[in-house]
Residue frames relative to the residue before (quaternion, step in Angstrom):
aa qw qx qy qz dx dy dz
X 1.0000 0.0000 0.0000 0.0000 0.00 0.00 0.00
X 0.0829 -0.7888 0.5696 0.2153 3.27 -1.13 0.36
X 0.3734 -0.7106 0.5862 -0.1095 3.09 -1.36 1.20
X 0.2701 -0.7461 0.6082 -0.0234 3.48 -0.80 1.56
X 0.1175 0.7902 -0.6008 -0.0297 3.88 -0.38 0.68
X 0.1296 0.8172 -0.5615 -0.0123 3.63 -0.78 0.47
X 0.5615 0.4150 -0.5558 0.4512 3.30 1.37 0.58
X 0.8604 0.0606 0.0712 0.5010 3.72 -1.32 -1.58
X 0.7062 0.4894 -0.3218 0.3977 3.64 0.95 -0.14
X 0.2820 0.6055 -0.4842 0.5651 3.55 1.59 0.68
X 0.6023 0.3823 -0.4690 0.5207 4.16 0.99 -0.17
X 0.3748 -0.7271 0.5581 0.1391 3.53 -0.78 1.20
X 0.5109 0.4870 -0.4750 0.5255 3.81 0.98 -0.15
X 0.6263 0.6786 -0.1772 0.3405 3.05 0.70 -1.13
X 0.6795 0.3620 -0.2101 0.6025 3.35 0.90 -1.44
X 0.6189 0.5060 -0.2875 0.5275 3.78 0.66 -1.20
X 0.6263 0.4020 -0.4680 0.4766 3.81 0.18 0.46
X 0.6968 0.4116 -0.2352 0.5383 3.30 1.03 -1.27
X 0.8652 0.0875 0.0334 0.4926 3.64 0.13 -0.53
X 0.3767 -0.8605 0.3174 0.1298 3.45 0.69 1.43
X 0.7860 0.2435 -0.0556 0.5655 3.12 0.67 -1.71
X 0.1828 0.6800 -0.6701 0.2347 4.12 0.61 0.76
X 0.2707 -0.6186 0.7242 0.1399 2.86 -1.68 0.73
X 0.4738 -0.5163 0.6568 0.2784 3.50 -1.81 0.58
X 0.0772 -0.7701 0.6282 0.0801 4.13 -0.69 0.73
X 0.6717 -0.4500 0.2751 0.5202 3.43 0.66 -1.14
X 0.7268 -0.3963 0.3737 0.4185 3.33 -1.87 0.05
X 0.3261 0.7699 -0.5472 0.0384 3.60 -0.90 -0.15
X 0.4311 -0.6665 0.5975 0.1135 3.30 -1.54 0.98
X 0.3134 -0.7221 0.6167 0.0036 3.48 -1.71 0.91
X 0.3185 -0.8215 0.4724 0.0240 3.13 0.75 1.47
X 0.8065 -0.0282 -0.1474 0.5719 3.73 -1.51 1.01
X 0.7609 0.3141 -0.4643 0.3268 3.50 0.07 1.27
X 0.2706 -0.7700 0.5710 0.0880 3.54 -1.19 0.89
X 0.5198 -0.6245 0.5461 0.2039 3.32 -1.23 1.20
X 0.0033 -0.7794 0.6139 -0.1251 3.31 -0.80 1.65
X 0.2043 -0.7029 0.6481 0.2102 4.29 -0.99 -0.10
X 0.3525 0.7946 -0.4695 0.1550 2.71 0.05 1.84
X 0.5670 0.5842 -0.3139 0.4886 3.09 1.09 1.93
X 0.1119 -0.7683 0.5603 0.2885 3.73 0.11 0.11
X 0.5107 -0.5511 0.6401 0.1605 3.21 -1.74 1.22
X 0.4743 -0.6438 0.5878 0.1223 3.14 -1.11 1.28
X 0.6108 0.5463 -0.1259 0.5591 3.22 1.42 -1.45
X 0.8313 0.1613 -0.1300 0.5158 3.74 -0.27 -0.77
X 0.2513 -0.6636 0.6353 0.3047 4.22 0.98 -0.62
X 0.5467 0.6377 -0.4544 0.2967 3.42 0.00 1.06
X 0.3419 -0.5050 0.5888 0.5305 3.80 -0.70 -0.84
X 0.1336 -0.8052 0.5764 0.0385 3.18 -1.45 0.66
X 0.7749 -0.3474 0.3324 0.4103 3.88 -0.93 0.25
X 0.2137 0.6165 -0.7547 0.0687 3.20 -1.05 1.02
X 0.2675 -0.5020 0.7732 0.2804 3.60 -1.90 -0.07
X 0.0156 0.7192 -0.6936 0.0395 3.26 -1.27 1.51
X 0.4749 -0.5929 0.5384 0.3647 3.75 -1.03 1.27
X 0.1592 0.6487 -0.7249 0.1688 2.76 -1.43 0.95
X 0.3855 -0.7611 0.4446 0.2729 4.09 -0.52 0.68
X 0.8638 0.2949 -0.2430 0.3283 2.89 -1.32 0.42
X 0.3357 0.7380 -0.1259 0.5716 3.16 2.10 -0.79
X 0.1502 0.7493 -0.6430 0.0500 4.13 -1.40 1.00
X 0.0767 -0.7070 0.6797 0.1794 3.85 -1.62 0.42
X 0.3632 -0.7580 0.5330 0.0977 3.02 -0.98 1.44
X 0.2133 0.7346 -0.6422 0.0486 3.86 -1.16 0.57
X 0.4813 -0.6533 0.5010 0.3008 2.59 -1.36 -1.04
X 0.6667 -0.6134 0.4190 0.0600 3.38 -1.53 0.62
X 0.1111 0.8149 -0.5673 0.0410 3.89 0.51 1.14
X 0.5870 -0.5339 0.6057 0.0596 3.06 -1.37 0.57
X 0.7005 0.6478 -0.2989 0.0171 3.66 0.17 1.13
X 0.8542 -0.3270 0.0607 0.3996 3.54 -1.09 0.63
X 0.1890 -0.7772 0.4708 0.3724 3.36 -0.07 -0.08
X 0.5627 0.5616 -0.4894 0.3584 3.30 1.06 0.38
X 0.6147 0.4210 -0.3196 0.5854 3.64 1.78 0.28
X 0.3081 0.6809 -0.5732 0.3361 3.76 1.04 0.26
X 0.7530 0.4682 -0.3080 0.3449 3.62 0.54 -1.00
X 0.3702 0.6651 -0.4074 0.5047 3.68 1.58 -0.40
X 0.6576 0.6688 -0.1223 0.3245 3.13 0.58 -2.15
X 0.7291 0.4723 -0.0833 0.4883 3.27 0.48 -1.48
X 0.7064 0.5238 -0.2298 0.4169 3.54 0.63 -0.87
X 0.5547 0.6718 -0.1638 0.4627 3.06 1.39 -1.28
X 0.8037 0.3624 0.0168 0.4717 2.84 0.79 -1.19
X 0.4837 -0.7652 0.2304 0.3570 3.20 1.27 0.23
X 0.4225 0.7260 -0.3082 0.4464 3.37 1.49 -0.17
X 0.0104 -0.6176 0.7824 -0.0794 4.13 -0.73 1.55
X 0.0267 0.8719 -0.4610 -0.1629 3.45 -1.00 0.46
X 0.2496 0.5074 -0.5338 0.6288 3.19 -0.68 1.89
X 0.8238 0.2621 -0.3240 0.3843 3.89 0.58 -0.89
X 0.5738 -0.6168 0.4077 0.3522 3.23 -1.07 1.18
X 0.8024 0.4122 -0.1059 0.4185 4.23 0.92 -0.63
X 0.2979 0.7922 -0.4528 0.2804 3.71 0.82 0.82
X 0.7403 -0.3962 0.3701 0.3974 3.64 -1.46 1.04
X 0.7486 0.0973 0.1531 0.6378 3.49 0.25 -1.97
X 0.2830 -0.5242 0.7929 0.1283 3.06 -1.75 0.17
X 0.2862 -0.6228 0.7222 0.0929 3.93 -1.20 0.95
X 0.2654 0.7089 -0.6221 0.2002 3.57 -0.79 0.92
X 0.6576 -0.4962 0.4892 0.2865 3.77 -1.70 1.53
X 0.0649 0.6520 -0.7545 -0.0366 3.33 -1.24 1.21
X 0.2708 -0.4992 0.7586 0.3193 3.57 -1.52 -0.99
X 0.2455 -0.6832 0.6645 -0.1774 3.25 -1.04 1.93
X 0.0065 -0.7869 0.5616 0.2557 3.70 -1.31 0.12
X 0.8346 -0.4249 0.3320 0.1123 2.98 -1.70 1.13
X 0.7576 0.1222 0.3157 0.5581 3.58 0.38 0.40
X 0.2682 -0.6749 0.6113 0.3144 3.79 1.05 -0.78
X 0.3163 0.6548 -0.5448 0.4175 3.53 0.76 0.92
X 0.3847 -0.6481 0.5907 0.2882 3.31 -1.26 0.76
X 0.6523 0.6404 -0.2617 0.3097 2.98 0.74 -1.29
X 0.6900 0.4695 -0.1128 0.5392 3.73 1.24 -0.86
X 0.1831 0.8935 -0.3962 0.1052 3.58 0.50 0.90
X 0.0219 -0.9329 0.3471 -0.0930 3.74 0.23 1.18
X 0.5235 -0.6986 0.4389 0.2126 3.32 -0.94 1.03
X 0.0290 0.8917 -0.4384 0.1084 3.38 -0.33 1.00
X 0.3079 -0.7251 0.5548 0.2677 3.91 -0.42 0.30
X 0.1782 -0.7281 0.6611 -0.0336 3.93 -0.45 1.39
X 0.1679 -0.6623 0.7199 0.1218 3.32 -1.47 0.53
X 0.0899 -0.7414 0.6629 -0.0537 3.78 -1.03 1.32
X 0.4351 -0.6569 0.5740 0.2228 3.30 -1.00 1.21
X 0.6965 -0.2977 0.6524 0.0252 2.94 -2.35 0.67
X 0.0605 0.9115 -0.4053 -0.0347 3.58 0.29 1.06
X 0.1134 -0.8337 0.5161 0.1602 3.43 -0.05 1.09
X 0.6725 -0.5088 0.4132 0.3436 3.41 -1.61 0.31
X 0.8995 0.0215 0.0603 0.4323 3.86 -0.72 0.73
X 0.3191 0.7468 -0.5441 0.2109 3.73 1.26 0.22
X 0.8375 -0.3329 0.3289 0.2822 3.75 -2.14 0.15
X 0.3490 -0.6144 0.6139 0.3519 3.22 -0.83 0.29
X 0.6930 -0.5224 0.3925 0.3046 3.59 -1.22 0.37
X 0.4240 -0.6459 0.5472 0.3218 4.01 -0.94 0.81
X 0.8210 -0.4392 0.2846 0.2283 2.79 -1.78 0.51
X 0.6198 0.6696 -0.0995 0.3970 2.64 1.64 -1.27
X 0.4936 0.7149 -0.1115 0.4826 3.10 1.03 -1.76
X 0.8936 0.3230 -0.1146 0.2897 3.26 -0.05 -1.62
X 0.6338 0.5739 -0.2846 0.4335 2.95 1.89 -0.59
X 0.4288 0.7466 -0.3116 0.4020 3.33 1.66 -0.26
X 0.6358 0.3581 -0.2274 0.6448 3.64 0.97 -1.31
X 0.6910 0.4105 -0.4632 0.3733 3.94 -0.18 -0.89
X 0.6595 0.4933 -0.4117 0.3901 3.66 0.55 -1.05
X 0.4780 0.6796 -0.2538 0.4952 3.56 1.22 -1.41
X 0.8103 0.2787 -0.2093 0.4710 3.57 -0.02 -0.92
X 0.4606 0.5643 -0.3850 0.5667 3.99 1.35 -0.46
X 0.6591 0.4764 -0.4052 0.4178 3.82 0.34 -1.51
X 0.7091 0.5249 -0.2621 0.3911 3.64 0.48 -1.54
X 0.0601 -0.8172 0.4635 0.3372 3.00 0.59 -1.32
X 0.3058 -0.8027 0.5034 -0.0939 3.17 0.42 1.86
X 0.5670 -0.6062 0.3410 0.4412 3.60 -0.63 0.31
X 0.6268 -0.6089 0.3686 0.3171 3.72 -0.43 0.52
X 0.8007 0.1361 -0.4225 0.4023 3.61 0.70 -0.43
X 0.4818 0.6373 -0.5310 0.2825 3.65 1.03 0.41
X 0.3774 0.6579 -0.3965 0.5172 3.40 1.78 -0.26
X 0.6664 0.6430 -0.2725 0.2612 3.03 0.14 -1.42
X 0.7332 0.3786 -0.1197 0.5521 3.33 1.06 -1.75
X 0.3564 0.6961 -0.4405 0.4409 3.69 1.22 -0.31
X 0.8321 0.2229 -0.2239 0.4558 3.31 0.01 -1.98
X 0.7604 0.5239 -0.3568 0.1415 3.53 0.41 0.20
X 0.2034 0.7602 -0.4325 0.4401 3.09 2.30 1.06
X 0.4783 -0.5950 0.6217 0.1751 3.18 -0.71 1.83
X 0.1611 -0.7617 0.6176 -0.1118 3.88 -1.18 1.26
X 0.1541 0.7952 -0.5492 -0.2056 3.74 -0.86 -0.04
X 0.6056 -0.5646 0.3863 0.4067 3.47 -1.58 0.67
């Protein structure tokens, strides 16, 4: 399966716990959508990572490579049972680019949060996960840029 992360799962320890045998495939960008925290983590008590359509507007990650015999790891993590009608995320088929190439357009399997009404901004912590993530990759610098400048609390 492939598998677009651009929130806390841009931490490769992180992913590699959850989904041992991922592969790294490549950079790639999710066109008309902007990285928002619009959920609190049951798990961390925070706002977490969503991609919310929005034109003109992109979230940059990256692209693992995994088993489907670790999809169910995956899924859980992520809050996502599928069949229930109420789940954190929902795991649903986008088209991502390569590289942030147009030209390179790839099926991919996105997780999209479960928007609740007024939830936390993201911890300190939290956030440093994706920014470091997006340093490790090397994501394009100014999408970093706007990363580190997501107001966080401790």
């Amino acid at each position: 399966m492939l598998y677009f992360a651009y929130g806390s799962n841009l931490d490769w320890n992180q992913m590699r716990r959850r989904c041992p045998s991922a592969k790294f495939v490549c950079v790639a960008r999710l066109a008309d959508h902007c990285l928002a925290f619009t959920r609190k983590s049951s798990c961390r008590g925070c706002g977490v990572a969503d991609a919310v359509p929005q034109n003109g507007h992109e979230v940059w990650g990256v692209v693992y490579e995994t088993p489907e015999t670790e999809i169910g790891e995956l899924d859980q993590a992520e809050g996502f049972k599928p069949g229930r009608t109420k789940n954190a995320y929902v795991r649903e088929q986008r088209h991502v680019l390569a590289d942030g190439d147009e030209g390179k357009p790839m099926a991919v399997w996105v997780y999209f949060a479960s928007r609740q009404k007024k939830p936390p901004p993201p911890s300190v912590g939290y956030k440093k996960l994706i920014v470091d993530g997006a340093n490790f990759w090397h994501l394009p610098s100014e999408y970093i840029e706007e990363l580190e400048k997501i107001e966080a609390v401790n």
